[in-house]
C-alpha positions as CSV (number, residue, x, y, z in Angstrom):
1,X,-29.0,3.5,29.1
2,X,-26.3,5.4,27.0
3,X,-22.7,3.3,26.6
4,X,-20.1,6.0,27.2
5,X,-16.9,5.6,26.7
6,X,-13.4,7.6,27.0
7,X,-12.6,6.6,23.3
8,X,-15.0,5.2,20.1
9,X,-12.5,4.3,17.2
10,X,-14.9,4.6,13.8
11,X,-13.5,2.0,11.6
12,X,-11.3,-1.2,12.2
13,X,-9.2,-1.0,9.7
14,X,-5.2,-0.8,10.1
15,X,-5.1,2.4,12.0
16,X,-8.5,2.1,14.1
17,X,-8.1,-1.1,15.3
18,X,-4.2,-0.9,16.3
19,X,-5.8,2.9,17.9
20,X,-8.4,1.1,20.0
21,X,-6.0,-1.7,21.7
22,X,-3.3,0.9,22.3
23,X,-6.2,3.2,23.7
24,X,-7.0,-0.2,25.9
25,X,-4.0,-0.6,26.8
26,X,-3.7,3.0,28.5
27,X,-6.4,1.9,30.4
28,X,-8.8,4.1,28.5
29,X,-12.4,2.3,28.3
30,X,-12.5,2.2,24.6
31,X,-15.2,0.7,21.7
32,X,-14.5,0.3,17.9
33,X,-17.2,1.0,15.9
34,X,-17.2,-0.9,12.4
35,X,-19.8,-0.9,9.9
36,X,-19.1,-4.0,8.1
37,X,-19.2,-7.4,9.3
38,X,-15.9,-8.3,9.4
39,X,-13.2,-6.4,11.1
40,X,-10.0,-5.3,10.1
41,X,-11.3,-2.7,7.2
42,X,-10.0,-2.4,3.7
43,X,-6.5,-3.6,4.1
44,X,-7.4,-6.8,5.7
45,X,-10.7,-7.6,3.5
46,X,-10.0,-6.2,0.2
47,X,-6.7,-4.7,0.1
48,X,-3.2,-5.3,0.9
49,X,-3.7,-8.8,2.6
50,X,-6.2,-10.3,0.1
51,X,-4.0,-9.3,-2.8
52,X,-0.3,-10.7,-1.1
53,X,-2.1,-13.9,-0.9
54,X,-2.5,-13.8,-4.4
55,X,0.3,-12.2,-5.5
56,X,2.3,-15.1,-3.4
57,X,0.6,-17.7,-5.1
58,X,0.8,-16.8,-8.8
59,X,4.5,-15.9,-7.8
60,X,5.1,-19.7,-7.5
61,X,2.9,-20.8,-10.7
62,X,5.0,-18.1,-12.6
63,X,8.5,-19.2,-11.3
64,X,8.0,-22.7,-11.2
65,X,6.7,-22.5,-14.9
66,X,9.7,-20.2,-16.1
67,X,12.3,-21.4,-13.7
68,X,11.8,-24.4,-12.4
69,X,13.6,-26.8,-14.6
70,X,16.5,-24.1,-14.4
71,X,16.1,-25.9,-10.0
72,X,16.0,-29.3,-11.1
73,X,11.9,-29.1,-11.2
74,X,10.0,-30.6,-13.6
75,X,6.2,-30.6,-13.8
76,X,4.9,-30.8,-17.4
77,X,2.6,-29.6,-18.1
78,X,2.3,-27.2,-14.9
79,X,-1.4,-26.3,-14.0
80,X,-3.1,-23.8,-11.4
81,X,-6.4,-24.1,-9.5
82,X,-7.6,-20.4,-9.2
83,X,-10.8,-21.5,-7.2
84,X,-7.9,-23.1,-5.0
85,X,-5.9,-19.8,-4.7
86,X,-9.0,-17.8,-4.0
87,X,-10.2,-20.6,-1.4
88,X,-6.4,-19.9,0.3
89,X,-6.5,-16.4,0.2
90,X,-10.3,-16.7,1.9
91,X,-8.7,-18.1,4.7
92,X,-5.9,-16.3,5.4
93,X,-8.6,-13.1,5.4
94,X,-10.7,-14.9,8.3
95,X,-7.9,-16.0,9.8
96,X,-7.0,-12.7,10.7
97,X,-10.7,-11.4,10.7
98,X,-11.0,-13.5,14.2
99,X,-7.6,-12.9,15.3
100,X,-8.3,-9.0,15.5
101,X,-11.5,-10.2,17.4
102,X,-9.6,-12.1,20.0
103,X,-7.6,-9.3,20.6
104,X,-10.4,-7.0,21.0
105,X,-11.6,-9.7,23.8
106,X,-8.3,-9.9,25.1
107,X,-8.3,-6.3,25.8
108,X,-11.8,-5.7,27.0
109,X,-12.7,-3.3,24.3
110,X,-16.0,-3.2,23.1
111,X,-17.0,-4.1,19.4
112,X,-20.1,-2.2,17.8
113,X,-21.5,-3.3,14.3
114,X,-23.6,-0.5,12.1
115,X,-22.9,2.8,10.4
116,X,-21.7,5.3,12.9
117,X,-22.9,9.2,12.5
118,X,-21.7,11.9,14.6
119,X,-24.2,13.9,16.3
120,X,-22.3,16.2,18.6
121,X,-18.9,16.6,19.6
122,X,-19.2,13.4,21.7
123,X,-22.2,11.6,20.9
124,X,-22.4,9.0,18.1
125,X,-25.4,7.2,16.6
126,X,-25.1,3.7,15.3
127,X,-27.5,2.5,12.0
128,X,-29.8,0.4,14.4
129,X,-30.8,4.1,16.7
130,X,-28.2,3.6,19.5
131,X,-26.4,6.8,21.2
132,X,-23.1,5.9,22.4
133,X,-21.1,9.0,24.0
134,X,-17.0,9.3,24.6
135,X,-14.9,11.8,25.6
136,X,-12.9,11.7,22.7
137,X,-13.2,10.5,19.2
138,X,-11.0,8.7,16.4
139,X,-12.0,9.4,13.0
140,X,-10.3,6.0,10.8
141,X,-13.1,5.5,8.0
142,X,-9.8,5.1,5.9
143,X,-10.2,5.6,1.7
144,X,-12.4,4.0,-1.2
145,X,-11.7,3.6,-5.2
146,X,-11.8,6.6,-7.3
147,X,-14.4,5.8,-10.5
148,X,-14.1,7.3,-14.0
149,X,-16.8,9.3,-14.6
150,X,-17.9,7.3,-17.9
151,X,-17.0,3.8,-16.8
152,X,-18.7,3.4,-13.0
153,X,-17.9,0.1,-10.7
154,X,-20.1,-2.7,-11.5
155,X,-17.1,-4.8,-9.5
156,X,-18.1,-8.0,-12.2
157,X,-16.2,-6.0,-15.8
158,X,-15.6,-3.0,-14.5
159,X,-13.9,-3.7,-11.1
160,X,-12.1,-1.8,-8.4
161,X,-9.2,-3.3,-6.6
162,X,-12.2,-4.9,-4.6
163,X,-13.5,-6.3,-7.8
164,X,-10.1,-7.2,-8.8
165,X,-9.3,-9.9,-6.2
166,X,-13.0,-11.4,-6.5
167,X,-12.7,-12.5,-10.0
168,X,-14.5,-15.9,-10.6
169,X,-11.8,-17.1,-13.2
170,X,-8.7,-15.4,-14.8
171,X,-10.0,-13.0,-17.8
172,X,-8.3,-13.6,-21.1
173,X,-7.2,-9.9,-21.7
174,X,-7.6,-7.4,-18.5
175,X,-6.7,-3.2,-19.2
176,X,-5.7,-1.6,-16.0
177,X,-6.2,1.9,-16.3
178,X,-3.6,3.5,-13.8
179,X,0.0,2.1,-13.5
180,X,0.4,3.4,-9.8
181,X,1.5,0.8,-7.3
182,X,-1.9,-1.4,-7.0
183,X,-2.8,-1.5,-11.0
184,X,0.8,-2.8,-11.8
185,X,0.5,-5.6,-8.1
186,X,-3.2,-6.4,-9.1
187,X,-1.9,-6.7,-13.1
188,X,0.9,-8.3,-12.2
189,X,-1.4,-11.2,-10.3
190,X,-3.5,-11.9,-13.5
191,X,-0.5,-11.5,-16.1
192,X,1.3,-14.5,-14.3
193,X,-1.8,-17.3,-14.7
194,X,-2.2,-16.3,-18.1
195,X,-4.2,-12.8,-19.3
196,X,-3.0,-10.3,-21.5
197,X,-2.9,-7.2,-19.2
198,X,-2.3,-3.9,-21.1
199,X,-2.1,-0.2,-18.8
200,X,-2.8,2.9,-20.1
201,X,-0.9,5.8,-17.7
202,X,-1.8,9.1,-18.1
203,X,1.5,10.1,-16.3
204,X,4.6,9.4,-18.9
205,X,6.3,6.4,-16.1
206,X,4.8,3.8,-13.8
207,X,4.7,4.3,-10.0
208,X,5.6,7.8,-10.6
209,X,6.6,8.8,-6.9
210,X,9.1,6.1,-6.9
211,X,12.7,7.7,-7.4
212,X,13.0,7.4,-11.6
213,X,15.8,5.1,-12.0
214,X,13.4,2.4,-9.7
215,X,10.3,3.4,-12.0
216,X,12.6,2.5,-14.8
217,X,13.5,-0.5,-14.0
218,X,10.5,-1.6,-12.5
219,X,8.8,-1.1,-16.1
220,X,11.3,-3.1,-18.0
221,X,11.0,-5.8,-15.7
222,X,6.9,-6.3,-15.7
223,X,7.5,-5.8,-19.7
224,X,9.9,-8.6,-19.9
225,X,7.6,-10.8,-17.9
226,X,4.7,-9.9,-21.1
227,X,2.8,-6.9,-19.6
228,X,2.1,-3.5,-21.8
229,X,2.5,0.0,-20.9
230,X,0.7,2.4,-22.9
231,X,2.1,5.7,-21.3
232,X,1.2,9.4,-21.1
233,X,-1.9,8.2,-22.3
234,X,-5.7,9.0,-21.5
235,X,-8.2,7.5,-21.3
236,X,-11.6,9.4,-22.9
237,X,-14.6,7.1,-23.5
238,X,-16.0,3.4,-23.2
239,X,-18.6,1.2,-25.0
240,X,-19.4,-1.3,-22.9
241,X,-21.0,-4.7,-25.1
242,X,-21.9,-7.8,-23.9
243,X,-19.1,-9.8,-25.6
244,X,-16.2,-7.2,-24.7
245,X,-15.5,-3.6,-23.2
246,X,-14.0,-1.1,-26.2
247,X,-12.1,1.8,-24.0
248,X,-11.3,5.0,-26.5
249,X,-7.8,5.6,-25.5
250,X,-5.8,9.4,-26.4
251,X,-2.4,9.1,-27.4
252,X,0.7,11.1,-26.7
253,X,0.8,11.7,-30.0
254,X,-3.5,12.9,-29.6
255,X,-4.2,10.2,-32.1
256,X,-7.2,8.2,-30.5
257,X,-7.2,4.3,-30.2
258,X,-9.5,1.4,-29.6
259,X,-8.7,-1.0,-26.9
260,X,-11.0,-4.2,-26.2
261,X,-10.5,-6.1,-23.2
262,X,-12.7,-8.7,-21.4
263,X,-12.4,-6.9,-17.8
264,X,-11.2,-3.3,-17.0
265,X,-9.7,-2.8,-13.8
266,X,-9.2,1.1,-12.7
267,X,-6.7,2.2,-10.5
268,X,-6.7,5.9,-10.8
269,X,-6.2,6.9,-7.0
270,X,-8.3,6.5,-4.0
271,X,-10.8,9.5,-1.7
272,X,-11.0,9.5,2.1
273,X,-14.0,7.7,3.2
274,X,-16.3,9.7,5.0
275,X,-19.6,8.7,3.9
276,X,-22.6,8.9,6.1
277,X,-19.8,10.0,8.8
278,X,-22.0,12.9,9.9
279,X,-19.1,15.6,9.7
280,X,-21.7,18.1,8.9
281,X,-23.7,17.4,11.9
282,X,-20.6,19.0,13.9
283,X,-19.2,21.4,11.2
284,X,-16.2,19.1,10.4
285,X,-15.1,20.7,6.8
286,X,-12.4,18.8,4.7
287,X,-10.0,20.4,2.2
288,X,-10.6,20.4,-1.4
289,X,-9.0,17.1,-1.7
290,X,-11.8,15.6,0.4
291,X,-9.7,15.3,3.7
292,X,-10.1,16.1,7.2
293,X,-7.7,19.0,8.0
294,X,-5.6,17.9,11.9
295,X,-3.3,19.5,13.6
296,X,0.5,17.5,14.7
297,X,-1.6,15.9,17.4
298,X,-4.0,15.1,15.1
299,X,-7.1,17.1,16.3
300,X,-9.5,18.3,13.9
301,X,-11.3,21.7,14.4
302,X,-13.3,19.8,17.4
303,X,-11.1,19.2,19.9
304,X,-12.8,16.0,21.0
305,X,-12.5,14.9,17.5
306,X,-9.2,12.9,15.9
307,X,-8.7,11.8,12.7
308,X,-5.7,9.5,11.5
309,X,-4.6,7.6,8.4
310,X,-6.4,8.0,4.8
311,X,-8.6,10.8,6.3
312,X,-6.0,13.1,6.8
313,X,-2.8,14.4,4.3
314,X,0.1,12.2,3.5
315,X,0.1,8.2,1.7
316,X,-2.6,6.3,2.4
317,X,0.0,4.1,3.5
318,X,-1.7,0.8,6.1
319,X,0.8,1.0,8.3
320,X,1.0,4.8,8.5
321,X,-2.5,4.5,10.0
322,X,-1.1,2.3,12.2
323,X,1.6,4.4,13.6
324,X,-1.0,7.2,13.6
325,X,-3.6,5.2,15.5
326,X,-1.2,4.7,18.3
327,X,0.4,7.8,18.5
328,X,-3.4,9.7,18.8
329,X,-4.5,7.1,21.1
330,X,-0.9,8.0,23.2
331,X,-2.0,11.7,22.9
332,X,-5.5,11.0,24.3
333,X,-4.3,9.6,27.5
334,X,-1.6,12.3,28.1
335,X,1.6,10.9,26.3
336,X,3.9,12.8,23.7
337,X,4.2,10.4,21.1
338,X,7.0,11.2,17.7
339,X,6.0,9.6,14.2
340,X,8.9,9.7,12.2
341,X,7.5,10.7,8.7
342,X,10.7,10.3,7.0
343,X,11.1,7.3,7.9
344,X,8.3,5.4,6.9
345,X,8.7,2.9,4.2
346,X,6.9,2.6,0.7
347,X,6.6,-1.0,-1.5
348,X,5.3,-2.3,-4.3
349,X,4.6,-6.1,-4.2
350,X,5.5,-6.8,-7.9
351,X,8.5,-9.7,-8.8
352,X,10.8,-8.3,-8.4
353,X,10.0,-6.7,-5.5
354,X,10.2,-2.4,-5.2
355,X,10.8,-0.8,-1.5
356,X,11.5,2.5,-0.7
357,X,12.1,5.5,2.4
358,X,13.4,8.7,2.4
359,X,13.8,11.2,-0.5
360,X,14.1,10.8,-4.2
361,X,16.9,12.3,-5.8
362,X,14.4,14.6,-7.8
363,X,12.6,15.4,-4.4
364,X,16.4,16.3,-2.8
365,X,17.3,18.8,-6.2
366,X,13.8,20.5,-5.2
367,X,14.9,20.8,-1.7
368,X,18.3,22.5,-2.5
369,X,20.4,19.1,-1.2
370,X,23.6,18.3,-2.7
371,X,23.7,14.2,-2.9
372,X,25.7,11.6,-4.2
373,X,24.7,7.8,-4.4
374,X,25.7,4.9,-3.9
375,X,24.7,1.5,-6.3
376,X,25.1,-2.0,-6.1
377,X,23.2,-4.7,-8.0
378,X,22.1,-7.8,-7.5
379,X,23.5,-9.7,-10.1
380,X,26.6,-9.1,-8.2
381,X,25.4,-10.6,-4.6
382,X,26.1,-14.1,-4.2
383,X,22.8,-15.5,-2.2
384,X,20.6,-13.5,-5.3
385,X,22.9,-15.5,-7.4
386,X,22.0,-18.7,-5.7
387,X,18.3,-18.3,-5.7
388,X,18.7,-17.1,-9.4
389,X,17.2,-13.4,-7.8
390,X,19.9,-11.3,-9.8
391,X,17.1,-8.5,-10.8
392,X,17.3,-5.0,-9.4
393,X,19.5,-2.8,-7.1
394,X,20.1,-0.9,-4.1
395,X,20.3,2.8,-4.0
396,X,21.3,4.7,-1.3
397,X,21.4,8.8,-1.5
398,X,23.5,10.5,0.9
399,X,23.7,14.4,2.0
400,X,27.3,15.2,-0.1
401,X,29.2,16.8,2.9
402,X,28.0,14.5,6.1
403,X,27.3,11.2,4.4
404,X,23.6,11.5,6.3
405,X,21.5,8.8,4.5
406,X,18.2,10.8,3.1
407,X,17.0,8.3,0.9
408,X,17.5,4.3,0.2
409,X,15.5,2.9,-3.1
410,X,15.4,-1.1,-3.6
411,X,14.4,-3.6,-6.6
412,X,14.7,-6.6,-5.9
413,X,13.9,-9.3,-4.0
414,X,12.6,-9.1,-0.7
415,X,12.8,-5.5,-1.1
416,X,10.0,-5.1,1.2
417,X,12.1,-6.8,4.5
418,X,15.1,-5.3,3.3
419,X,13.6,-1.7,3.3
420,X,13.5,-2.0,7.7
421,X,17.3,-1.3,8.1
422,X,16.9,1.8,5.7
423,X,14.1,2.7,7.7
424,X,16.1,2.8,10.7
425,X,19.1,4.4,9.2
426,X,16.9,6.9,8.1
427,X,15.1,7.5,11.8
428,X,18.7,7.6,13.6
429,X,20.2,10.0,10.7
430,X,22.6,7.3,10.5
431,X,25.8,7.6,7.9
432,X,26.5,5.8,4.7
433,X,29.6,4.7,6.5
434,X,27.5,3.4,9.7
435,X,25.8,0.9,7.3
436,X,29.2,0.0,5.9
437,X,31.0,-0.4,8.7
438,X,28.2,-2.6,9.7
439,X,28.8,-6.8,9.5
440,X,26.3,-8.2,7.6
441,X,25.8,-12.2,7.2
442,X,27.6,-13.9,4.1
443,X,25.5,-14.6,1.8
444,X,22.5,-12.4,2.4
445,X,20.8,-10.1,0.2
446,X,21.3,-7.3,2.5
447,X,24.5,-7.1,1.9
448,X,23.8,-5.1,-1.3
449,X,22.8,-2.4,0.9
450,X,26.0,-2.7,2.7
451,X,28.1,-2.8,-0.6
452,X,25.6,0.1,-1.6
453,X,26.5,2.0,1.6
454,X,30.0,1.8,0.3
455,X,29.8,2.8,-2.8
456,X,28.5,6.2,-1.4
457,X,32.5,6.6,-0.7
458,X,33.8,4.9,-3.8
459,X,35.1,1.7,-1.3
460,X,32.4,-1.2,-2.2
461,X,34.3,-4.2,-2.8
462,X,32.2,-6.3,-4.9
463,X,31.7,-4.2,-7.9
């Protein structure tokens, strides 16, 4: 007999399994289809979880080696145990592997292993010859690595960001091609327990949709900490040997350079996933970008057929696909859900820390918007002075006549927490002066956003 269902979810990943228990939840009888093993897709396995374990852990080896006696704390000589850090990182992964299980149980929605294929508008075959059927369909396959032509994945010397956080030991000199927001996280990881990690950019700054004075800063703080930036630079060829990996690198200049590394990691952007997805089978087409084309409830040209997070336009952000999977989910059973665009958040996971929501100032000069900003730094906050985390700032960008906050950009630490009350200010159109006027605890790092928030009207106190 034929499973039907009123919603299949294909994929588990941040945005199809947040989808299917909200789609639960309405009562809807719902199944997730996932092809892997595992659940919880490529931000739980090999992405964003998998590589803040790391990041966390080489955080401590790097600041208890550089700062520590600075604290009182003396270990000489200071070692690391990278099988041990893997082995941690492992578990975290499973951890949460079972706990999106359990909540599958928990809300009685059914969990299908294999390949799924679209057939029709509501039928779906599974790798092992099943037919399932549902009323309604969410596409969340989510993204893969983008290869150089010349220099394919072998994920052992030539690795993806999958590659990258299954490294049997730390390489002695790793190149990153791409200095976007996972090459500098993933570099970062290796640079702190020990390698030599040069980045060759083809763009002329790091994390180039950060606002500029962030990407700036950011830059001369992973330099300062021993990374290399080779900007506005190209990469053109590779000779790949047994005993190292020779990349042939263009200059700004167009002079051509040789650079041998042990491991190259490439982080040159990421495609929508939709391999072995069947879209042709129901005349699904996707945009020269490789992405399925939605409407604001996120229906494809089949209206039985949804598609959410890195399939469709906009970041391939995890918890975008999140906010997406509910809001389609909400749609399918009748609701009128809002997704505030402008108000979700963007971070980078380096130390220090880089958090972001809203527009840059370069985005609001191509809009037509008259700003002014507001700046306050660290070095000036008395709990970043206590935990000796003085690096960075808080900027906030305000509309010039109303004061409307249209952009906030952090470095720093625990940018990445600090970010939610921008995010808010930014959903409620709140004022520079509402964040202000606001109490904040003494000492806490937020109150640089608060000083910040001043500055917008020339009043901060502290600087």
């Amino acid at each position: 007999m034929v499973q039907t269902f009123d919603v299949v979810v294909i994929g588990s990943g941040p945005g199809g399994y947040v989808a299917a228990i909200r789609a639960a939840q309405l009562e809807l009888k719902t199944a997730c289809v996932e092809k892997e093993k595992p659940l919880g897709g490529t931000c739980l396995n090999v992405g964003c979880i998998p590589s803040k374990a790391l990041l966390h852990s080489s955080e401590l080896y790097w600041k208890f080696k550089h700062e520590g006696a600075l604290h009182g704390l003396i270990a000489d000589p200071i070692r690391f145990n990278f099988d041990a850090m893997m082995q941690r990182k492992n578990g975290i992964v499973a951890s949460f592997n079972d706990g999106i299980a359990a909540l599958f149980k928990k809300n009685k929605i059914t969990h299908l292993q294999g390949l799924a294929t679209l057939r029709s508008p509501h039928e779906i075959q599974l790798s092992n010859g099943e037919m399932i059927q549902a009323q309604s369909i969410i596409l969340a396959t989510g993204s893969q690595p983008i290869p150089l032509p010349f220099l394919p994945f072998d994920e052992r010397r030539v690795v993806s960001s999958t590659g990258a956080l299954t490294l049997e030991q730390v390489p002695k000199r790793l190149l990153v091609v791409g200095a976007g927001v996972i090459g500098v996280e993933l570099g970062s990881v290796y640079a702190r327990l020990g390698a030599d990690v040069t980045f060759v950019e083809f763009l002329d700054r790091i994390c180039p949709t950060l606002d500029e004075s962030l990407s700036k800063e950011l830059q001369k703080q992973l330099t300062a900490q021993g990374m290399h930036f080779n900007l506005s630079s190209k990469v053109i060829g590779a000779d790949i040997r047994p005993s190292e990996i020779t990349l042939r690198v263009e200059l700004p200049s167009k002079e051509q350079r040789e650079f041998s590394t042990d491991i190259v990691l490439v982080c040159i952007g990421r495609r929508a996933y939709t391999t072995g997805l069947g879209l042709e089978n129901v005349a699904l087409a996707t945009d020269p970008k490789g992405l399925i084309p939605v409407d604001n409830l996120f229906r494809t040209t089949i209206p039985s057929i949804y598609a959410i997070g890195d399939l469709i336009d906009g970041p391939m952000l995890a918890h975008k696909a999140s906010e997406e999977g509910v809001a389609a989910a909400e749609i399918i059973a009748g609701h009128h859900p809002k997704i505030h665009y402008a108000a979700i958040p963007n971070v980078v996971y380096t130390n220090p820390e880089v958090a972001c929501v809203g527009l840059t100032e370069a985005e609001a000069k191509q809009f037509g918007i008259s700003t002014r900003a507001g700046t306050f730094h660290f070095k000036a906050n008395s709990r970043a002075r206590c935990t000796g985390e003085e690096a960075g700032f808080v900027k906030i960008l305000v509309e010039e006549k109303k004061g409307t906050i249209i952009g906030v950009h952090i470095i720093g630490a625990h940018a990445s927490e600090l970010i939610a009350e921008a995010a808010l200010a930014i959903q409620e159109k709140l004022r520079a002066d509402q964040i202000a006027d606001t109490p904040h605890a003494h000492p806490t790092l937020s109150e640089a956003l608060k000083e910040a928030a001043l500055a917008t009207q020339n009043r901060a106190i502290h600087k």
